[in-house]
N, C-alpha and C positions, 0 to 999 in steps of 0.2 A: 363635446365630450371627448376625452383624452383616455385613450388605453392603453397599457402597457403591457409587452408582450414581454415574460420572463424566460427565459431559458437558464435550467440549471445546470452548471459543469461540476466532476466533483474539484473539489476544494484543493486536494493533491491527487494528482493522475500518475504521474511514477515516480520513482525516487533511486536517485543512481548513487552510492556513494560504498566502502566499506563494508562487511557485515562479519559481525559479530555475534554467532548462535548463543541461542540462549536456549529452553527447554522445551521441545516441541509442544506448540509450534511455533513460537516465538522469537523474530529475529530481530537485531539493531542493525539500522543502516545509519552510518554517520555520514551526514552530507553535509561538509564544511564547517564539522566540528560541533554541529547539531545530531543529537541522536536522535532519530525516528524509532519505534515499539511497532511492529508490523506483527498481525496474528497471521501467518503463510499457510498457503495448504502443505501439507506432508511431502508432497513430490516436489515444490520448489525449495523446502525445508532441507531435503535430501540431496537437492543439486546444487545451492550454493555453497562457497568454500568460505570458510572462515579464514576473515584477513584480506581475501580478496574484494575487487570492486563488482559490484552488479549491479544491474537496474530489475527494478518490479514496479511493474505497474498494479497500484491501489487502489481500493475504491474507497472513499472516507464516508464512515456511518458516523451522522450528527444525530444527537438530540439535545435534548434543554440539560439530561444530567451526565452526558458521556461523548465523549468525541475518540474515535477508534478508526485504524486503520487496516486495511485488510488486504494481503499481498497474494503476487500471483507471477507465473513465470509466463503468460503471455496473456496477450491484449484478450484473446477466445476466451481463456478461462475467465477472467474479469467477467465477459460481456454473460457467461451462461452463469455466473454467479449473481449478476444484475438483474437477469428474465428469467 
């Protein structure tokens, strides 16, 4: 009998490129000419500069009718957004 041991990572973990605010909380990072839709908390909304490069690490919420992105200004905030 054969088992298989799954382990899941998210889908995208951070994403470094451009950003472009949009209406809190909502930013665009363009990474190689692709725009990512990141929903941010307030305080990373408030820290990054429009125009400049940053990275936010993500966590990606999948289901069967939405796939969504959700930004954060470090790896902690992620992990206490996860548990």
């Amino acid at each position: 009998m054969l088992f298989a041991c799954v382990i899941i990572l998210p889908m995208i973990s951070s994403l470094r490129g451009i950003v472009t605010k949009n209406e809190v909380p909502w930013v665009t990072v363009d990474v190689g000419g692709v725009g990512y839709s990141v929903q941010c908390t307030t305080g990373l909304w408030e820290k990054v500069t429009e125009g400049s490069e940053a990275q936010i690490h993500t966590y990606t919420f999948v289901r069967e009718d939405r796939l969504e992105l959700f930004g954060f200004g470090s790896l902690r905030e992620r992990k206490l957004f996860i548990h």
